[in-house]
BALO-791733 format. One record per residue (C-alpha): residue in three letters; residue number from 1; y, z negated, x; chain. Coordinates in nm, 4 decimals. Layout:
residues N
 code pos       yy       zz       xx unit
  ALA NUM        Y        Z        X    A
...
//
This chain:
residues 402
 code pos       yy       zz       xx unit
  UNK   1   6.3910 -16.8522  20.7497    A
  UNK   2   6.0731 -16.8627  20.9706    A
  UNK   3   5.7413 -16.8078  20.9026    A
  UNK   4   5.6196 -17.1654  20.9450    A
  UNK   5   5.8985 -17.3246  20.8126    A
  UNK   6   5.8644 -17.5309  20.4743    A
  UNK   7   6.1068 -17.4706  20.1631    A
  UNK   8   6.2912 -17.7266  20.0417    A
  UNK   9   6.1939 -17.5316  19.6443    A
  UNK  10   5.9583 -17.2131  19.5736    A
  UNK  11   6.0372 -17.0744  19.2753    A
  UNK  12   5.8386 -16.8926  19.0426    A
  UNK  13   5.9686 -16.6647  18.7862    A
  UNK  14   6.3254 -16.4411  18.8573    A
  UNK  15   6.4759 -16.4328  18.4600    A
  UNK  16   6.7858 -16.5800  18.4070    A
  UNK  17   6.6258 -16.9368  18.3946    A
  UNK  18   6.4733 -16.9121  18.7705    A
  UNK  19   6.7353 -16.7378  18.8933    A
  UNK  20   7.0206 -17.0082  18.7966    A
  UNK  21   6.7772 -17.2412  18.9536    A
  UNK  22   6.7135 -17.0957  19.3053    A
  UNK  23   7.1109 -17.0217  19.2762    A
  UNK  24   7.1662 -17.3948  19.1626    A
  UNK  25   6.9870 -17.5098  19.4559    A
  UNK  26   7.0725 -17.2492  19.7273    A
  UNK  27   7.4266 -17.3570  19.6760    A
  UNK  28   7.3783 -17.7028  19.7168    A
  UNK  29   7.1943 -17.6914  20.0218    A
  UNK  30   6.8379 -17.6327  19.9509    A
  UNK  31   6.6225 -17.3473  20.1131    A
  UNK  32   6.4705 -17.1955  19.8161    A
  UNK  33   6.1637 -16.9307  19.7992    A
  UNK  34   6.2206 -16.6938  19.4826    A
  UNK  35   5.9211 -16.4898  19.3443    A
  UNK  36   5.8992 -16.2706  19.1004    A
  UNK  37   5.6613 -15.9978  19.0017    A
  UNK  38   5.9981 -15.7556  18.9871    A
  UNK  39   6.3330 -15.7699  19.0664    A
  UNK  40   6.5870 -15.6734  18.7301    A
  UNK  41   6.6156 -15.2934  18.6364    A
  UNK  42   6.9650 -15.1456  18.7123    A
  UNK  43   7.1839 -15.2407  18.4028    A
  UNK  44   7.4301 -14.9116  18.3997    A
  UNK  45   7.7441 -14.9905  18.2353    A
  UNK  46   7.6682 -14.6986  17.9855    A
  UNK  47   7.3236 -14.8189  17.9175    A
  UNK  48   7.2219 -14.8645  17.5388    A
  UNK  49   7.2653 -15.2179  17.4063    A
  UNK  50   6.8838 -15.3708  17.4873    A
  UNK  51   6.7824 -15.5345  17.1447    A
  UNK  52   6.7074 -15.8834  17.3813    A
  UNK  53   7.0096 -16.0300  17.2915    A
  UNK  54   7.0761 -16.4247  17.3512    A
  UNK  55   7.3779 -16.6697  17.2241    A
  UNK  56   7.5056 -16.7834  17.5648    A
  UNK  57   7.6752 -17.1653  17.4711    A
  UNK  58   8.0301 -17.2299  17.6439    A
  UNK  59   7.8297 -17.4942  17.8657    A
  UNK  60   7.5880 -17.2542  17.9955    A
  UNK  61   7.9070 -17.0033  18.0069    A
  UNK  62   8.0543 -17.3095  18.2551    A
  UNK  63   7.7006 -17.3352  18.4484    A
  UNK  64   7.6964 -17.0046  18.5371    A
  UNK  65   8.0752 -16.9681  18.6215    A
  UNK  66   7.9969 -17.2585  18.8485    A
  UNK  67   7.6771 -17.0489  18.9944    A
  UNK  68   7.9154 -16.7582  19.0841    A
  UNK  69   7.7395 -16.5515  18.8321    A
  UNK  70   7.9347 -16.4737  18.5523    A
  UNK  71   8.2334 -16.2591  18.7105    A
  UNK  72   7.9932 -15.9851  18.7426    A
  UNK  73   7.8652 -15.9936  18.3355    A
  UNK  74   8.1018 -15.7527  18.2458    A
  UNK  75   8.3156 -15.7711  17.9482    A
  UNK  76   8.2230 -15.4673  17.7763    A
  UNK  77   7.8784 -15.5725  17.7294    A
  UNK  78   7.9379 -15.9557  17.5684    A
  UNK  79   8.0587 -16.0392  17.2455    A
  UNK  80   8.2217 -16.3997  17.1419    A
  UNK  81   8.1941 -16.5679  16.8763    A
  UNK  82   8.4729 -16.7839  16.7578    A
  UNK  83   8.3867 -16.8376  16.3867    A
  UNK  84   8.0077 -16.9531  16.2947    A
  UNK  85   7.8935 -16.9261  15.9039    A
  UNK  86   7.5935 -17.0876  15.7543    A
  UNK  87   7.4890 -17.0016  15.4023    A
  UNK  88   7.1792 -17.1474  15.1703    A
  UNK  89   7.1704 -17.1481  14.8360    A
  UNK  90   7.5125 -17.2124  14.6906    A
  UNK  91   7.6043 -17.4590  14.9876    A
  UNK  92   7.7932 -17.2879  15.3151    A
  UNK  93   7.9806 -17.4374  15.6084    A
  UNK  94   8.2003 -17.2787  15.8872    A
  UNK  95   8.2900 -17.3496  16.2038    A
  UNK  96   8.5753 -17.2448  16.3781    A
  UNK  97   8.6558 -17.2175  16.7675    A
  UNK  98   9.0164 -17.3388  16.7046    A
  UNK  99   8.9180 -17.6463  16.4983    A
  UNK 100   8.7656 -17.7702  16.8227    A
  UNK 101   9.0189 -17.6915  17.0932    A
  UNK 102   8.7922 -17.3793  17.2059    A
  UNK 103   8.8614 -17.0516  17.2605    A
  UNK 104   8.4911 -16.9505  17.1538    A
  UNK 105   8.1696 -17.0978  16.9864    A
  UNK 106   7.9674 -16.8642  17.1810    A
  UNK 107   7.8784 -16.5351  17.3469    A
  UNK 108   7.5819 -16.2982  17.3235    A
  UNK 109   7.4856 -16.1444  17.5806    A
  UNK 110   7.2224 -15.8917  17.6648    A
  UNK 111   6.9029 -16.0744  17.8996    A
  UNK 112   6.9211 -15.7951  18.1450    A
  UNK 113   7.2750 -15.8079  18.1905    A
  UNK 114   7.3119 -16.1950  18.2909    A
  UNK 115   6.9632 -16.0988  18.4928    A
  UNK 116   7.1649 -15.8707  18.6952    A
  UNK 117   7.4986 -16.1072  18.7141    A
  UNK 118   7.2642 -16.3950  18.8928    A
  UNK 119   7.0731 -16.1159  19.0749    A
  UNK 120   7.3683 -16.0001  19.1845    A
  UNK 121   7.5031 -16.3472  19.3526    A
  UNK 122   7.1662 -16.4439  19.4810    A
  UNK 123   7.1146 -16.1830  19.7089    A
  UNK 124   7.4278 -16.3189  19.8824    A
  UNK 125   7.3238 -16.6411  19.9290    A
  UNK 126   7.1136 -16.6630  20.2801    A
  UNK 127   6.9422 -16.9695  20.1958    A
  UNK 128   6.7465 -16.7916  19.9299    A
  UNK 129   6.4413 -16.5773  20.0150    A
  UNK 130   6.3160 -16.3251  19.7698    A
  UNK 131   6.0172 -16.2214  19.7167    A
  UNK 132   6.0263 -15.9471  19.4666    A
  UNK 133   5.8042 -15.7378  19.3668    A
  UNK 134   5.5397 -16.0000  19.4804    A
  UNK 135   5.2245 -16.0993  19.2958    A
  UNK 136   5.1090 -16.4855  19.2695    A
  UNK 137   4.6959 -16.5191  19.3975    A
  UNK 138   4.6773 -16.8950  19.4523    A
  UNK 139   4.9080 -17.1931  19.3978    A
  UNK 140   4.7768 -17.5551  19.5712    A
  UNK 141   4.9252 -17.8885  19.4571    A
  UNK 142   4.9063 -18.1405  19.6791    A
  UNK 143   5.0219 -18.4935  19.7515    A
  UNK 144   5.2652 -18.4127  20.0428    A
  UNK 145   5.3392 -18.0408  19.9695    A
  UNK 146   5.2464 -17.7151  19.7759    A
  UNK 147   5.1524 -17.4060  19.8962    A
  UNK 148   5.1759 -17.0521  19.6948    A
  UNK 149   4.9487 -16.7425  19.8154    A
  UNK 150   5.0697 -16.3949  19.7653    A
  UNK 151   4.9011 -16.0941  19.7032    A
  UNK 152   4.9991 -15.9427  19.9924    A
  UNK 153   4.8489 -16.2236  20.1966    A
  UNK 154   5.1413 -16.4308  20.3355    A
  UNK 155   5.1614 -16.7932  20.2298    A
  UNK 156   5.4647 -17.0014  20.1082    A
  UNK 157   5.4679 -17.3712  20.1853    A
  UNK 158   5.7277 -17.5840  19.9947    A
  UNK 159   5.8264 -17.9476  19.9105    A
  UNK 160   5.8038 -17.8894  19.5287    A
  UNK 161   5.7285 -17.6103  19.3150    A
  UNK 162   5.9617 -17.5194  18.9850    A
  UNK 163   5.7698 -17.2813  18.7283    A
  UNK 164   6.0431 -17.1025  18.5483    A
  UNK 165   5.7801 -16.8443  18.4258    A
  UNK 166   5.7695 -16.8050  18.0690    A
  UNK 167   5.5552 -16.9161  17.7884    A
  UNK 168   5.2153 -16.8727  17.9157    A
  UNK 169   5.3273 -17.0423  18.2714    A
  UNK 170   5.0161 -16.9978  18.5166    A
  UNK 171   5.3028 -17.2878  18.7127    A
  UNK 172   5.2519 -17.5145  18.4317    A
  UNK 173   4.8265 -17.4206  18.4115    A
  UNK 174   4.8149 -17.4870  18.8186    A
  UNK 175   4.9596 -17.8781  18.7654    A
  UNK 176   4.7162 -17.9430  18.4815    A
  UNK 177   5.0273 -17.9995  18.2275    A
  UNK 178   4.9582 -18.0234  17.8805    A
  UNK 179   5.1262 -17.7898  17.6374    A
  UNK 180   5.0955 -17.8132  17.2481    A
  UNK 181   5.1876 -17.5116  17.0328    A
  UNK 182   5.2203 -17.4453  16.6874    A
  UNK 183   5.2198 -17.1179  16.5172    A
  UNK 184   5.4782 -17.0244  16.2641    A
  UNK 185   5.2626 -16.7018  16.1275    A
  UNK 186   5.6396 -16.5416  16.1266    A
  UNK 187   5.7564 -16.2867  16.3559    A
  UNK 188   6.1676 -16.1962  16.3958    A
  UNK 189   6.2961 -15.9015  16.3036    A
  UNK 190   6.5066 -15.7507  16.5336    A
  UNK 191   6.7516 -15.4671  16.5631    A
  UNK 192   7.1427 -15.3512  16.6036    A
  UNK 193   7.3175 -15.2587  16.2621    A
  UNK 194   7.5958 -15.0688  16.2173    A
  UNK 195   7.8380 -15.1853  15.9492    A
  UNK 196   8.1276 -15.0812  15.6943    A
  UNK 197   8.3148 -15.3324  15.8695    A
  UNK 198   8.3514 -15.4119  16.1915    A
  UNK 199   8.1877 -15.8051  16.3046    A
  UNK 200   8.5470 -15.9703  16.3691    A
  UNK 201   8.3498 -16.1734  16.5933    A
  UNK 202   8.1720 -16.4123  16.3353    A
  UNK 203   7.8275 -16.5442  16.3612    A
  UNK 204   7.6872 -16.5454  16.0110    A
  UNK 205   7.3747 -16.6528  15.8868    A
  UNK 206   7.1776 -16.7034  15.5487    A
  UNK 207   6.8877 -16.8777  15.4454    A
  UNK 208   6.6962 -16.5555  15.2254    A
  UNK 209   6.3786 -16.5758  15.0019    A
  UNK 210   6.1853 -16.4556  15.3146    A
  UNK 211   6.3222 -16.6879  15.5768    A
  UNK 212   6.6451 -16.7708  15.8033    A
  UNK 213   6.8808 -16.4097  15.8301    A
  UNK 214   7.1674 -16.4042  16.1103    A
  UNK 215   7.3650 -16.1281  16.2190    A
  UNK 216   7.5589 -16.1789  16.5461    A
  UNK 217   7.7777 -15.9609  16.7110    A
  UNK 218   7.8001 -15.7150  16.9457    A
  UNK 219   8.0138 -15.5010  17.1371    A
  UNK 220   8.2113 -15.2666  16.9336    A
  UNK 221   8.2080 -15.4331  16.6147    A
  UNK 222   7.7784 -15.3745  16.6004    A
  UNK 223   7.5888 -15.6656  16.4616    A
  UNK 224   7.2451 -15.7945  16.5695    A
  UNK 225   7.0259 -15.8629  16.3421    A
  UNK 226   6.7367 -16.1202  16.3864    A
  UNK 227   6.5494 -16.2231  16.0660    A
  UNK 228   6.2588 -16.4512  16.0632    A
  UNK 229   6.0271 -16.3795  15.7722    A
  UNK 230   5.6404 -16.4644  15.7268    A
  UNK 231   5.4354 -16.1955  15.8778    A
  UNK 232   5.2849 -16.0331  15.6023    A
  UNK 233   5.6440 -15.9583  15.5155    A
  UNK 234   5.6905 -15.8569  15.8317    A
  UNK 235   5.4560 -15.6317  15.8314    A
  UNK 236   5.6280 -15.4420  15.5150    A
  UNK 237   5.9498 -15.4634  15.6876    A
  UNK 238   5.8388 -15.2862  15.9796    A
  UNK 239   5.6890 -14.9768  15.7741    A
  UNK 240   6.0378 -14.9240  15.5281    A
  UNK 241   6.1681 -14.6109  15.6801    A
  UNK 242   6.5749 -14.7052  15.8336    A
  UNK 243   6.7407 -14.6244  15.4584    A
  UNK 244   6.4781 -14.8124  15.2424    A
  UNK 245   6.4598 -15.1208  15.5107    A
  UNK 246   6.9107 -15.1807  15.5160    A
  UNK 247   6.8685 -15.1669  15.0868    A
  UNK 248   6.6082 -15.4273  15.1533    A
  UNK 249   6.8312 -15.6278  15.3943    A
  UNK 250   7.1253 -15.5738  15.2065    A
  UNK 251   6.9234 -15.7327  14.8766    A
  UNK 252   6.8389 -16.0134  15.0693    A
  UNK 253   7.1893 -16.0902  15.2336    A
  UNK 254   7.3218 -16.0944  14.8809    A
  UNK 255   7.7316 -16.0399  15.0060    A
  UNK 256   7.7017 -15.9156  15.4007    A
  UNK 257   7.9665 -16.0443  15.5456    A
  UNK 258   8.0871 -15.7241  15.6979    A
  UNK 259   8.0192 -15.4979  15.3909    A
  UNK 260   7.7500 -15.2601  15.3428    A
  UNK 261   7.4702 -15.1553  15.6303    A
  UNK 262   7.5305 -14.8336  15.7267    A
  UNK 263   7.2826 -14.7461  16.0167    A
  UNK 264   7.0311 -14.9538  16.2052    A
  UNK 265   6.8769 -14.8964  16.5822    A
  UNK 266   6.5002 -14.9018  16.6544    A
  UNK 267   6.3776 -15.2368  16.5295    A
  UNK 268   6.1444 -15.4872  16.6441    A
  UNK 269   5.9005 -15.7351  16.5168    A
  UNK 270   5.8541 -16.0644  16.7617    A
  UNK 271   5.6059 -16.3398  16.7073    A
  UNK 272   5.7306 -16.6601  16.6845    A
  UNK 273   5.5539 -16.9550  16.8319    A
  UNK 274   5.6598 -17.3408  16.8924    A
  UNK 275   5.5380 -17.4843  17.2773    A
  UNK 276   5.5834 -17.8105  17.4512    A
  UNK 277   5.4914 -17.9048  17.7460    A
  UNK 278   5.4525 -18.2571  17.8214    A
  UNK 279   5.5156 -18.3839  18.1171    A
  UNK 280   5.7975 -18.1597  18.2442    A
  UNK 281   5.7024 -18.2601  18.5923    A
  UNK 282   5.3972 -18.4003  18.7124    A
  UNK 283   5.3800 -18.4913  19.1096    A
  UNK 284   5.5628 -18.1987  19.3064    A
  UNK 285   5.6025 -18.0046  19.0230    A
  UNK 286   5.8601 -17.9571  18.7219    A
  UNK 287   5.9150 -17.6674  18.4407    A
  UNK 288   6.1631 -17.4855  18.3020    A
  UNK 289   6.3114 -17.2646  18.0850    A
  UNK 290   6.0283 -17.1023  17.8094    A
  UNK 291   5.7604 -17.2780  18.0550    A
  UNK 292   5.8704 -17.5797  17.9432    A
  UNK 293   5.9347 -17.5606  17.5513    A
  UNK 294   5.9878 -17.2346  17.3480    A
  UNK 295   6.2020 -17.3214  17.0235    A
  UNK 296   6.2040 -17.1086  16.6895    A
  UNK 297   6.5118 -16.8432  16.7362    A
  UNK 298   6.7061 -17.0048  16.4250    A
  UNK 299   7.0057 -17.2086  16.6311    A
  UNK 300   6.9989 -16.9657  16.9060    A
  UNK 301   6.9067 -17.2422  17.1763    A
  UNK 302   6.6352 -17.0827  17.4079    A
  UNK 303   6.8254 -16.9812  17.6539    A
  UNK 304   7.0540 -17.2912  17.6344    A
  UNK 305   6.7984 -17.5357  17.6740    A
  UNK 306   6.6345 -17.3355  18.0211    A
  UNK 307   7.0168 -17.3624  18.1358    A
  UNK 308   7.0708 -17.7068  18.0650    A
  UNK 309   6.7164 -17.7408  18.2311    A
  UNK 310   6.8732 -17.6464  18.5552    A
  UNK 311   7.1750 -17.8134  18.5204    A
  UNK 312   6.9453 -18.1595  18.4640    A
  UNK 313   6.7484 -18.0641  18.7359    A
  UNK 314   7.0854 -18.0194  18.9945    A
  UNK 315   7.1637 -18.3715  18.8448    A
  UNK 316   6.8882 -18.5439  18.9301    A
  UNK 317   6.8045 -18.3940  19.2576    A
  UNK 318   7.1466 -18.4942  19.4061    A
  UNK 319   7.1555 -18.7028  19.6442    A
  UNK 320   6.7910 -18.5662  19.7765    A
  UNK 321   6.7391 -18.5855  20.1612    A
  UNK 322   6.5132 -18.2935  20.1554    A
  UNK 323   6.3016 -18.3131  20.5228    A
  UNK 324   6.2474 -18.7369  20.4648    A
  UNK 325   6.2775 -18.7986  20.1068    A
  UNK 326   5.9474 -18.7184  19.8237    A
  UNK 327   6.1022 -18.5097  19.5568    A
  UNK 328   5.8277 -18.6487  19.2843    A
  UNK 329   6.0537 -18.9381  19.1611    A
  UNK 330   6.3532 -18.7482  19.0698    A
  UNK 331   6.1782 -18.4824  18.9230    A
  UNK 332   5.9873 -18.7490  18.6883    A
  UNK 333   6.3522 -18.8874  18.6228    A
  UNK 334   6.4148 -18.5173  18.5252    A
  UNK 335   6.0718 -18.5300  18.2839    A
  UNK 336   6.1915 -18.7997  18.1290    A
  UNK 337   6.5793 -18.6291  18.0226    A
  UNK 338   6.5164 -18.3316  17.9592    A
  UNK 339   6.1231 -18.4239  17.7246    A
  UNK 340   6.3496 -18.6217  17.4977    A
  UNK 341   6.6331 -18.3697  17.4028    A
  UNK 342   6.3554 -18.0609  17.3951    A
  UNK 343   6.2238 -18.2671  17.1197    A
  UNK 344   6.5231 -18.3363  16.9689    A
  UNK 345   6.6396 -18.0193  16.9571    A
  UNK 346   6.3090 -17.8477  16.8593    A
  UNK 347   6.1657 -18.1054  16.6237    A
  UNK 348   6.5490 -18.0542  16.4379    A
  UNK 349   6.5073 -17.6550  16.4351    A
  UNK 350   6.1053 -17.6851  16.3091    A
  UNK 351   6.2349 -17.8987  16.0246    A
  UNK 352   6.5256 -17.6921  15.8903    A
  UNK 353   6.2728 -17.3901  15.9743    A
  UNK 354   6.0065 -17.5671  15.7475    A
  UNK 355   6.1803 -17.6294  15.4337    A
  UNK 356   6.1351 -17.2656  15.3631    A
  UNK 357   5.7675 -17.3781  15.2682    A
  UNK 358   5.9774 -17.5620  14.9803    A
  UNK 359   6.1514 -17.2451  14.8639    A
  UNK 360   6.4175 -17.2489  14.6124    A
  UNK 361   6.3714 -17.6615  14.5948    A
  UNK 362   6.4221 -17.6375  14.9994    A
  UNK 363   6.7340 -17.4059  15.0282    A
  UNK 364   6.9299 -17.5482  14.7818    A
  UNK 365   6.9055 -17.8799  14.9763    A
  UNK 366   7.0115 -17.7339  15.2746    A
  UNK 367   7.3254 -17.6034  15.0854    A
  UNK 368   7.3332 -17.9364  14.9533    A
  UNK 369   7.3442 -18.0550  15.3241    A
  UNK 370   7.5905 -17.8076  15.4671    A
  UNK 371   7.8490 -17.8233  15.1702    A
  UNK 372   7.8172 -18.2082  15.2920    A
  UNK 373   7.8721 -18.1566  15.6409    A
  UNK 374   8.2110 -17.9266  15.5375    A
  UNK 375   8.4209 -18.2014  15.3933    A
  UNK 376   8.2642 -18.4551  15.6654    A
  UNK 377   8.4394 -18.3752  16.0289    A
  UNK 378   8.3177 -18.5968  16.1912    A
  UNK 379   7.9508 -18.4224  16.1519    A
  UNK 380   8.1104 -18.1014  16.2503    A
  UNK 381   8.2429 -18.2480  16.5850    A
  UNK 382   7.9065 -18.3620  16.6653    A
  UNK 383   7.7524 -18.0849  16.5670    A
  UNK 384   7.9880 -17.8401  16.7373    A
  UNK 385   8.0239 -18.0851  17.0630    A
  UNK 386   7.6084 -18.0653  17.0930    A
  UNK 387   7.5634 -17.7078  17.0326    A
  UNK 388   7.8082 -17.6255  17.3061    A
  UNK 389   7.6657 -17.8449  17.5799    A
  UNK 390   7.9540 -17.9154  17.7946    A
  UNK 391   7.8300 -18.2795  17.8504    A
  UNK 392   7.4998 -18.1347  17.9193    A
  UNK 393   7.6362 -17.9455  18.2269    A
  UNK 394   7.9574 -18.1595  18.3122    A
  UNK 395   7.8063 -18.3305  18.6475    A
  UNK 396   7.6060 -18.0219  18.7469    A
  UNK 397   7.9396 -17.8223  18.7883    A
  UNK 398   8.0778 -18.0908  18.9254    A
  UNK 399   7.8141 -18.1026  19.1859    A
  UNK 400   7.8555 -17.7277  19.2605    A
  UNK 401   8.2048 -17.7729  19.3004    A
  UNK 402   8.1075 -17.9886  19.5986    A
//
């Protein structure tokens, strides 16, 4: 692309998120700008499992086999889920794959290894330029264009700009959107166990004393761990030496799943904090991905909701004449979708999240609630049917598949 030509899209922020966008829209057409302040690390297949760990949905799974990026996630470094277990007080249900007519409920998958995947087909598309390692100085929002200054001097004009940068989005900061956020005062514990039994492929979960408790697995029968407890318990946590902290966990899982803990990796303490923004797109602008909401980890949908993001964003975008047409419609139409279900999905994690405050008055009702939702299938299909997303992404693959 030359100098002084315009981009139909600059975007900001290379995770998986931005990356599935500038893929998203590179296929379909667009000439997209891609900055990041690096590009992914090398992801050896030998590398240790990184503890960043996400539950990939079989709609995003679609997405991104539609994007061209998921034949290079390698097998050996995802684990599926086909059977889903959620225990509070004396109340449990289960989900199976089969029940539904899937093969799985889910995958987890390391963040730098579907980095790599989409890194990995977007260097072969030539109507994406990267700009990696690069360094944002200015960003200018006007009424007819936006224009993004590098650090190294050279200037990026575009006909909208998509912040896919995180949490604390400078994107988001630049087009005067507000954000609300809420802090949990919890932090998630986070680490790979080893166990007397293998993980068959389950994920399992239990609502403890100290907050929401899910293993999921891993490669090679491991289990990750990520418990959300208040942070003064956190802080405890943290300072148990490996033995004293799996008696702890162990305690608080009452009947693990897979048997006893046997040996944990280095572990991790993450602080959790609710966002929204509102708008999700003001004029040339739109957000996505962690710049537009960050959820609580308990459902596993942060890296769902950035996906269906782009697949939202594809959707309402098609169609676009790029040189003629003023993007800031469609991207208000894409506001509008997407605002509603963050809330719906986040306002529904903050309240299961919240009746810890009500302790053993709050988890029993929750049992209550999922021994309910066992001998009710209709529930289940909904339940299982939203959590996978396939309707989220149906026209956006379509779409890619031209």
């Amino acid at each position: 692309m030359s100098d002084n030509e315009t981009f139909d899209a600059i975007v900001i922020g290379g995770g998986t998120v931005g990356a599935a966008a500038a893929l998203a829209l590179a296929r379909t057409g667009r000439e997209v700008a891609l900055i990041d302040r690096k590009k992914p690390s090398e992801h050896p297949e030998d590398a240790p499992l990184d503890p960043r760990v996400v539950a990939v949905s079989p709609g995003s799974k679609r997405l991104l086999e539609a994007l061209g990026a998921w034949r290079h996630v390698r097998p050996a470094r995802i684990a599926a889920y086909a059977d889903m277990q959620v225990v509070a007080g004396k109340g449990e249900v289960r989900f199976r794959a089969t029940e539904h007519g899937l093969a799985a409920l889910g995958w987890i998958a390391e963040l730098p290894e579907l980095d790599q995947a989409l890194w990995q087909e977007l260097q072969k598309r030539r109507r994406i330029s990267v700009f990696a390692p690069a360094d944002v100085q200015d960003m200018a929002i006007e009424d007819d264009e936006v224009t993004v200054v590098l650090a190294d001097g050279q200037t990026l004009a575009g006909r909208m700009l998509l912040g896919a940068d995180g949490a604390k989005s400078r994107v988001r900061s630049a087009a005067g959107i507000d954000v609300t956020t809420h802090h949990y005062n919890q932090r998630a514990i986070v680490a790979h166990l080893d166990t007397e039994q293998s993980n068959p492929g389950t994920a399992w979960q239990r609502f403890t004393d100290l907050g929401p408790l899910a293993l999921l697995p891993l490669p090679e029968g491991r289990s990750s761990l990520v418990w959300s407890v208040h942070d003064d318990e956190a802080d405890k946590l943290m300072a148990l030496g490996d033995d004293e902290f799996l008696e702890v966990l162990a305690e608080h899982a009452e009947e693990p799943p897979f048997g006893a803990f046997t040996a944990t990796g280095e572990r991790h303490a993450l602080p959790l904090i609710r966002r929204q923004s509102k708008p999700l797109a003001s004029g040339r602008v739109a957000l996505l991905g962690d710049a537009a909401r960050s959820v609580h980890p308990l459902a596993g949908q942060g890296l769902n909701l950035g996906l269906a993001d782009v697949a939202a964003l594809l959707e309402a975008l098609d169609g676009w004449q790029q040189a003629n047409d003023d993007p800031t419609n469609r991207l208000a139409r894409y506001s509008r979708r997407r605002w509603s279900d963050s809330v719906l999905v986040a306002g529904g994690i903050h309240a299961i999240n919240e009746t810890r405050t009500l302790g053993e008055l709050g988890k029993h009702a929750l049992g209550a609630g999922f021994t309910a939702m066992r001998f009710a299938r209709p529930a289940r299909e909904i339940f299982v049917r939203r959590a996978c997303g396939l309707d989220e992404v149906k026209k956006a693959v379509g779409i890619l598949a031209g």
